[in-house]
N, CA, C and O atoms as CSV, one atom per row, in Angstrom:
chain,resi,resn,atom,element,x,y,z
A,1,UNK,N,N,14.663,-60.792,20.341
A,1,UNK,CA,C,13.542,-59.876,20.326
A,1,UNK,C,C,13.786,-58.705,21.264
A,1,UNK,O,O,13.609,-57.603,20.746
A,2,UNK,N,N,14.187,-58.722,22.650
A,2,UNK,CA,C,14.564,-57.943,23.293
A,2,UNK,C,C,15.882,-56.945,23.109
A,2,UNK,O,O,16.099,-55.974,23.833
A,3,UNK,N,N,16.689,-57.354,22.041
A,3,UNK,CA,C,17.213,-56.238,21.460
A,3,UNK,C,C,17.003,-55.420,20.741
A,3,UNK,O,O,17.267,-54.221,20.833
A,4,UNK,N,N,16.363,-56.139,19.721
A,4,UNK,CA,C,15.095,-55.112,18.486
A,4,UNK,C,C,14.249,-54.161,19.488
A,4,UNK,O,O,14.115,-52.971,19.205
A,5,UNK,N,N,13.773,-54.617,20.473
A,5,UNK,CA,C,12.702,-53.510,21.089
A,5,UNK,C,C,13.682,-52.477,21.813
A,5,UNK,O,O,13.217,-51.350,21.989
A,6,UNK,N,N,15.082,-52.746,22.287
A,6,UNK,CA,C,16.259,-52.129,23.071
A,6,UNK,C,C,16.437,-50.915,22.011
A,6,UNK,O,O,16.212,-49.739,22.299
A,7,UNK,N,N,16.867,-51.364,20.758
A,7,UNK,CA,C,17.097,-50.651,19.726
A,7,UNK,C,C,16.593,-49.760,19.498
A,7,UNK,O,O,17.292,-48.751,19.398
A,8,UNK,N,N,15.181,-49.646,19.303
A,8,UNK,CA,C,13.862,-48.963,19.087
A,8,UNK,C,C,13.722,-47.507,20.230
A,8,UNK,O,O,13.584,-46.297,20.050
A,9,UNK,N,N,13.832,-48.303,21.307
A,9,UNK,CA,C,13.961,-47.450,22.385
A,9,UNK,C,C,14.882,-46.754,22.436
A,9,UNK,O,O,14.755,-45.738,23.120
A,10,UNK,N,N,15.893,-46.944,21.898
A,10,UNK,CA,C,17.232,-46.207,22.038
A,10,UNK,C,C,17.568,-45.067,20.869
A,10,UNK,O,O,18.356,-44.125,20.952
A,11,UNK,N,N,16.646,-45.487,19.660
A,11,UNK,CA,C,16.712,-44.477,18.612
A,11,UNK,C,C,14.880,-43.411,19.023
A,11,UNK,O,O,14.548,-42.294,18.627
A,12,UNK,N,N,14.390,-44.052,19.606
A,12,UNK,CA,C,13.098,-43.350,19.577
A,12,UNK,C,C,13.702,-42.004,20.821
A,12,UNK,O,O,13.432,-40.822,20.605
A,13,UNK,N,N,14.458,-42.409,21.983
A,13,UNK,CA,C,14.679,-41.624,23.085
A,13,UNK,C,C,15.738,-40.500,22.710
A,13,UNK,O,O,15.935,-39.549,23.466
A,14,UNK,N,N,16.334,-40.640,21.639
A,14,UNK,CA,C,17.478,-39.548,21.326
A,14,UNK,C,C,16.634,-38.588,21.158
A,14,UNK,O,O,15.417,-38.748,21.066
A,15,UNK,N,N,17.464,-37.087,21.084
A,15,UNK,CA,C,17.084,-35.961,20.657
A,15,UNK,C,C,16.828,-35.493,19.094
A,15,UNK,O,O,16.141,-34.518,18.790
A,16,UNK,N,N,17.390,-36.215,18.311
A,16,UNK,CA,C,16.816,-36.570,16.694
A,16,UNK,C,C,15.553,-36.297,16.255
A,16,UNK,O,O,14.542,-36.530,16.917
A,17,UNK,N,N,15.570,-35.804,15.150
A,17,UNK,CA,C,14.283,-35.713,14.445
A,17,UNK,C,C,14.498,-36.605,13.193
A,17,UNK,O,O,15.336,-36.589,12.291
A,18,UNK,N,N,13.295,-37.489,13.510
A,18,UNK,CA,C,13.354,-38.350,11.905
A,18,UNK,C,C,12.794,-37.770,10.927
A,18,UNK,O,O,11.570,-37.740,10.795
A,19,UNK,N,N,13.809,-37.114,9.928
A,19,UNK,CA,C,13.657,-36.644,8.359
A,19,UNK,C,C,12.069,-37.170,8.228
A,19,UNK,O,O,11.065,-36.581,8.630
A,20,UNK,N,N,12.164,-38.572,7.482
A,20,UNK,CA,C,11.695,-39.492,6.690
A,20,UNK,C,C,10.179,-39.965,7.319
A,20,UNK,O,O,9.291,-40.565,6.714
A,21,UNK,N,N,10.179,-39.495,8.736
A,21,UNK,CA,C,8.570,-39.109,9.710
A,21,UNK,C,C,8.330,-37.961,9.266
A,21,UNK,O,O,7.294,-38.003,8.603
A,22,UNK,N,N,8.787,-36.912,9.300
A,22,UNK,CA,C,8.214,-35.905,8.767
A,22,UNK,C,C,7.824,-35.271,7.807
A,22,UNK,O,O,7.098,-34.277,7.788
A,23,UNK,N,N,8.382,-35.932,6.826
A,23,UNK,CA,C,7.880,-35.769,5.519
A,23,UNK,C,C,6.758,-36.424,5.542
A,23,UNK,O,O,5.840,-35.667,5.225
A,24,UNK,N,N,6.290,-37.814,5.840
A,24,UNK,CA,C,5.454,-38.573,5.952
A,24,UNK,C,C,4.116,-37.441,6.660
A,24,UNK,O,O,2.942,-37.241,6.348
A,25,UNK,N,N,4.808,-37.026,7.471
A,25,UNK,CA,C,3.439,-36.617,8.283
A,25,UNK,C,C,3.034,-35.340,7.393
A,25,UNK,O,O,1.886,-34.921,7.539
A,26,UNK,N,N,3.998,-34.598,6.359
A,26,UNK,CA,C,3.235,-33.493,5.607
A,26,UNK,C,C,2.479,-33.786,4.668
A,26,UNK,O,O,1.589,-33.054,4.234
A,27,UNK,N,N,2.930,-35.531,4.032
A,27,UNK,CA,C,2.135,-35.935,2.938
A,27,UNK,C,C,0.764,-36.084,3.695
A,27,UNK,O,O,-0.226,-35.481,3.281
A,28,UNK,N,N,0.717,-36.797,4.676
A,28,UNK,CA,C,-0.545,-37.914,5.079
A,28,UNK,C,C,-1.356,-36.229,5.575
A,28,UNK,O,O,-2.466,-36.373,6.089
A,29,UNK,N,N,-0.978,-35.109,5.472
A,29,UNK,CA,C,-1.883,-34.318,6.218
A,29,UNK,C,C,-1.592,-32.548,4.881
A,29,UNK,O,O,-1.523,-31.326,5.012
A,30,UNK,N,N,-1.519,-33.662,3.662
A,30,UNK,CA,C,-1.195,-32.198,2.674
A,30,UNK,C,C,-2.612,-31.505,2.430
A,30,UNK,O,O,-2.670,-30.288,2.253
A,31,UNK,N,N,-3.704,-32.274,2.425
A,31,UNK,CA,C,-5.094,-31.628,2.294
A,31,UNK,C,C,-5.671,-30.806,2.813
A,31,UNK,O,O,-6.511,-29.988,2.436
A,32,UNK,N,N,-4.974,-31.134,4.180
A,32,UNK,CA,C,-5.405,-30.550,5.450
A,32,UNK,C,C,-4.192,-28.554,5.488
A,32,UNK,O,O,-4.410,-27.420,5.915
A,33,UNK,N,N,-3.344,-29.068,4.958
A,33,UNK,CA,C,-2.307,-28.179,4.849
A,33,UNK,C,C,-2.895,-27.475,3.762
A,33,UNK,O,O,-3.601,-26.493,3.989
A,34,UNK,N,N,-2.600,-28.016,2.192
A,34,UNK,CA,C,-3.545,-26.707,1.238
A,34,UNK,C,C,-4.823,-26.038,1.565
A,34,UNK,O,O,-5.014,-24.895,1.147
A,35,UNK,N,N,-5.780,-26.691,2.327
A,35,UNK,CA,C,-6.422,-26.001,2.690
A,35,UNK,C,C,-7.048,-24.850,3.252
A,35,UNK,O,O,-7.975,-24.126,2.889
A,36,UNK,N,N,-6.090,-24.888,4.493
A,36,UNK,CA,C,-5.476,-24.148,5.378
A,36,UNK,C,C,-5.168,-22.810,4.043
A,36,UNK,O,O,-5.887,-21.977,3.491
A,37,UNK,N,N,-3.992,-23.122,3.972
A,37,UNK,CA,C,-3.254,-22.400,2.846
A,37,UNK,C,C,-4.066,-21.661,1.667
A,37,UNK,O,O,-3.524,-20.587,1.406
A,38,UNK,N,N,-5.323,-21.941,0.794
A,38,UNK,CA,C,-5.656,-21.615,-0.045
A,38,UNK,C,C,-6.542,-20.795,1.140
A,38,UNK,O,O,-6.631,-19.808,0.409
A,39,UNK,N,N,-7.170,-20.432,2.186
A,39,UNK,CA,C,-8.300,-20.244,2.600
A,39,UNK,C,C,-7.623,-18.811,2.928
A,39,UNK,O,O,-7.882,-17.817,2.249
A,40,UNK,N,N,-6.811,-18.791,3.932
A,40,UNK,CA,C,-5.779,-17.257,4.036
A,40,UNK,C,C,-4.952,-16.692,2.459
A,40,UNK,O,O,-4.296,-15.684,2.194
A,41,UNK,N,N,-5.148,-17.251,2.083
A,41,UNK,CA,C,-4.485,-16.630,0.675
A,41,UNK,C,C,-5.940,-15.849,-0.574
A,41,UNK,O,O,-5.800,-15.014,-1.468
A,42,UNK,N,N,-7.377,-16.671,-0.034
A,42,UNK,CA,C,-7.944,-16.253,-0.673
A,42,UNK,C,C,-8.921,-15.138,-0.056
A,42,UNK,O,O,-9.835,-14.530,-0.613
A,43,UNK,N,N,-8.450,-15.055,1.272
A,43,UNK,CA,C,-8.784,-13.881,1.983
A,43,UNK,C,C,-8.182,-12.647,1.661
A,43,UNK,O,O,-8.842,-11.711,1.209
A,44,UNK,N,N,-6.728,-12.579,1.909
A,44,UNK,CA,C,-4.965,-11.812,1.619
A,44,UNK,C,C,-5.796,-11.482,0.554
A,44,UNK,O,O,-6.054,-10.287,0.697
A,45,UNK,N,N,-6.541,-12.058,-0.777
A,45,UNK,CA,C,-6.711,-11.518,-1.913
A,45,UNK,C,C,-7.883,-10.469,-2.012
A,45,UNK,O,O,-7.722,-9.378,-2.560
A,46,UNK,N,N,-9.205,-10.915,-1.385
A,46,UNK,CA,C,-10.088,-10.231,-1.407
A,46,UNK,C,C,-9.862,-8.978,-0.388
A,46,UNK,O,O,-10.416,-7.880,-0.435
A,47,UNK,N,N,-8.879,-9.456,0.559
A,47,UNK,CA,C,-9.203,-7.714,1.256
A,47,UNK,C,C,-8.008,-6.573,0.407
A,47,UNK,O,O,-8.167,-5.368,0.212
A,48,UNK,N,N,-6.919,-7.365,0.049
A,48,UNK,CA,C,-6.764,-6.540,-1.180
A,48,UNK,C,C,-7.224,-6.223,-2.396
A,48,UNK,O,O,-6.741,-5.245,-2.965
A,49,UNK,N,N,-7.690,-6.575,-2.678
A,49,UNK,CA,C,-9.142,-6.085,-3.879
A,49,UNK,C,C,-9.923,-5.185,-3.616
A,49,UNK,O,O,-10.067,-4.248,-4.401
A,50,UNK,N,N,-10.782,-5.287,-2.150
A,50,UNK,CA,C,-11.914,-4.534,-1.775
A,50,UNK,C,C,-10.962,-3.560,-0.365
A,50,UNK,O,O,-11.665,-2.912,0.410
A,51,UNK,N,N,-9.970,-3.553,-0.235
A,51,UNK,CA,C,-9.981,-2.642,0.722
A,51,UNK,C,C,-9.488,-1.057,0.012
A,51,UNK,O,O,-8.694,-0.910,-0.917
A,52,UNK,N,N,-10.300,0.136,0.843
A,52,UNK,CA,C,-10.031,1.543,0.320
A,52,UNK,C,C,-8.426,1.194,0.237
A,52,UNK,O,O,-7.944,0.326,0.965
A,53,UNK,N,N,-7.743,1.836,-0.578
A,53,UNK,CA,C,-6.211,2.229,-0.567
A,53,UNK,C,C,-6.118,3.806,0.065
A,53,UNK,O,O,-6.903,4.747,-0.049
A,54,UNK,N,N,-4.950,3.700,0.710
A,54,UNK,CA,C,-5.150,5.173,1.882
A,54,UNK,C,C,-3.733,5.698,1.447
A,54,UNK,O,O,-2.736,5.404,2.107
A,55,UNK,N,N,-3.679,6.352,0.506
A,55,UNK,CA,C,-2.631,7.245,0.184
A,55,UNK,C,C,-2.073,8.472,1.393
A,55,UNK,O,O,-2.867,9.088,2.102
A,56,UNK,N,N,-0.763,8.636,1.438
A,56,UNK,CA,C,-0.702,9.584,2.569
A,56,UNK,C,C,0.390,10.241,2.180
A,56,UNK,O,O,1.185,9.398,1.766
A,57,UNK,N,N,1.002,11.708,2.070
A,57,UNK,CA,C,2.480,12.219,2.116
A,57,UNK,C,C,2.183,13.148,2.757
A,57,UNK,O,O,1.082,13.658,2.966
A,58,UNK,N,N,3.900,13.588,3.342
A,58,UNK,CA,C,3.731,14.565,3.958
A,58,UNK,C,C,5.074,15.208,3.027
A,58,UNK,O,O,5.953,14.508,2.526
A,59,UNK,N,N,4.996,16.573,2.946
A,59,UNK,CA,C,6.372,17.374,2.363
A,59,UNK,C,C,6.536,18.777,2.773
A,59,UNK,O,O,5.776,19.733,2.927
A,60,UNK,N,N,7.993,18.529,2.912
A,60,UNK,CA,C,8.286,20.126,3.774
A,60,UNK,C,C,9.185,20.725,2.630
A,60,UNK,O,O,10.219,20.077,2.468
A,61,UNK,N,N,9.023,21.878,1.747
A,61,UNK,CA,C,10.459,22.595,1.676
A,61,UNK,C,C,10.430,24.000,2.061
A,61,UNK,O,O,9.521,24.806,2.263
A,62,UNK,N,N,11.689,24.047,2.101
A,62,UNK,CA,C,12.343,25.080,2.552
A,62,UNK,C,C,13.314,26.282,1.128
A,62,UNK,O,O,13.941,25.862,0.155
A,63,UNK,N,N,13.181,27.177,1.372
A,63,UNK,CA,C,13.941,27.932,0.390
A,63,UNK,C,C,14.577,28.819,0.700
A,63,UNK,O,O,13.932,29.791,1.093
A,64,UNK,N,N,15.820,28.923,0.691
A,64,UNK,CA,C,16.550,29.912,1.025
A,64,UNK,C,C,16.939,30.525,0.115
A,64,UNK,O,O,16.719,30.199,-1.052
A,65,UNK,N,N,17.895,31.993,0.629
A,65,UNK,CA,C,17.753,32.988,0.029
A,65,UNK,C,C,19.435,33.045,-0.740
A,65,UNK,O,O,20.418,32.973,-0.002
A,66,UNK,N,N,19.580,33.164,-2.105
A,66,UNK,CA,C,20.828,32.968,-2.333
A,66,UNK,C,C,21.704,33.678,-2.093
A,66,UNK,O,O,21.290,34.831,-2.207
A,67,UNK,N,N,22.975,33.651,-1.744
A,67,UNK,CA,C,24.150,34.790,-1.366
A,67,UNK,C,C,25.264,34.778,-2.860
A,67,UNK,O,O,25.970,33.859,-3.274
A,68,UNK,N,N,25.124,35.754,-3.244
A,68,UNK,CA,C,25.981,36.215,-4.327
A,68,UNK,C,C,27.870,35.939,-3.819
A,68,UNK,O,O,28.477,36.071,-2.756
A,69,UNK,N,N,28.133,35.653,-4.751
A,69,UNK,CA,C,29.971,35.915,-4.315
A,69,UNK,C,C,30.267,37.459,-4.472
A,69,UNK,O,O,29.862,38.455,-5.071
A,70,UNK,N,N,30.941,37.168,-3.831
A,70,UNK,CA,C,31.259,39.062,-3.455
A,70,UNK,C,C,32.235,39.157,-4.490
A,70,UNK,O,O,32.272,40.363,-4.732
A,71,UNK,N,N,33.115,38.534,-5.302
A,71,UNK,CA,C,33.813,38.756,-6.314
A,71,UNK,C,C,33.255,38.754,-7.346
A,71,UNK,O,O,33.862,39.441,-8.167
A,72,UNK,N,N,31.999,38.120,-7.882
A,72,UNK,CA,C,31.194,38.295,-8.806
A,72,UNK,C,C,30.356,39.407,-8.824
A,72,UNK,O,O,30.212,40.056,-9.860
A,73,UNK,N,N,29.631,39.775,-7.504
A,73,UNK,CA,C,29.308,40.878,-7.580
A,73,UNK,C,C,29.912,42.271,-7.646
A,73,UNK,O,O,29.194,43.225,-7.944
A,74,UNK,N,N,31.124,42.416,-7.397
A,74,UNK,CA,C,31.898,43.091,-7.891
A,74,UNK,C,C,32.269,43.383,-9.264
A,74,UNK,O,O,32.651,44.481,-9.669
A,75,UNK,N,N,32.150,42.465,-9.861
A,75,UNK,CA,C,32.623,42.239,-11.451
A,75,UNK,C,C,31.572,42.576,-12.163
A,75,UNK,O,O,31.789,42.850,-13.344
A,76,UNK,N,N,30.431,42.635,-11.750
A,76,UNK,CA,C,29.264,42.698,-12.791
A,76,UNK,C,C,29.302,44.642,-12.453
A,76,UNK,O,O,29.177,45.457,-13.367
A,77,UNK,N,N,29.475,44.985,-11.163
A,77,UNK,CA,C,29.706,46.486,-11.276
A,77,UNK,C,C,30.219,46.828,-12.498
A,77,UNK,O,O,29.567,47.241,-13.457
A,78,UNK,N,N,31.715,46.600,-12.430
A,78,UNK,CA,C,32.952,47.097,-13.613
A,78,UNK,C,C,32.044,47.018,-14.603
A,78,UNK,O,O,31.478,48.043,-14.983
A,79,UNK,N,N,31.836,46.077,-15.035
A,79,UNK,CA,C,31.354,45.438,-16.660
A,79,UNK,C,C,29.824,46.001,-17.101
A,79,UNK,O,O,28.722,45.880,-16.566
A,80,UNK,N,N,30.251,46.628,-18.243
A,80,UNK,CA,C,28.950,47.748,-18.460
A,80,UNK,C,C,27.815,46.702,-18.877
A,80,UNK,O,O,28.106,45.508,-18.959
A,81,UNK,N,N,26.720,47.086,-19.098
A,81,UNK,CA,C,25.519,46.728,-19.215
A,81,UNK,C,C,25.261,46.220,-20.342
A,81,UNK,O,O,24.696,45.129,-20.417
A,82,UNK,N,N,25.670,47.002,-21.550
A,82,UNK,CA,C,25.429,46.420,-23.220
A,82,UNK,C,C,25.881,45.678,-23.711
A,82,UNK,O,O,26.950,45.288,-23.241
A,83,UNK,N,N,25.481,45.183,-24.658
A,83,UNK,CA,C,26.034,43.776,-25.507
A,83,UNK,C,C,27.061,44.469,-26.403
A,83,UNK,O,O,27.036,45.676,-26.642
A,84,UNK,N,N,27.889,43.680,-26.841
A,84,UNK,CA,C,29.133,43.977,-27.625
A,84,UNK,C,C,28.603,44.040,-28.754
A,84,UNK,O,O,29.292,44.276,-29.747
């Protein structure tokens, strides 16, 4: 008998987590858990439903001024005005 209780003590004192307890303890307390769970989720829903939506942008442009190529503008000198 005093080894069985040695035993016990010796797996209870490690740094281990027993799997097979903890699952146990999510079943024996799942009610308590969905609960929880459905109550913030059905909040999350209604304040997204009823809250204003707040649209916001901001935009900057800018336009600059174009610079011609100086070889093109040259060329359109030469080249007369009328259509062929």
């Amino acid at each position: 008998m005093t080894s069985v209780t040695s035993k016990k003590s010796t797996i209870l004192g490690s740094d281990e987590i027993d799997l097979g307890r903890v699952i146990g303890e999510l079943i024996d307390h799942r009610k308590l858990i969905i609960s929880i769970t459905s109550v913030f989720t059905l909040f999350a829903i209604l304040y997204a439903l009823l809250a204003t939506p707040i649209y916001e942008t901001d935009a900057l442009i800018q336009i600059e001024q174009k610079q011609g190529n100086a070889i093109l503008s040259s060329l359109s000198q030469v080249l007369p005005d009328g259509q062929p």
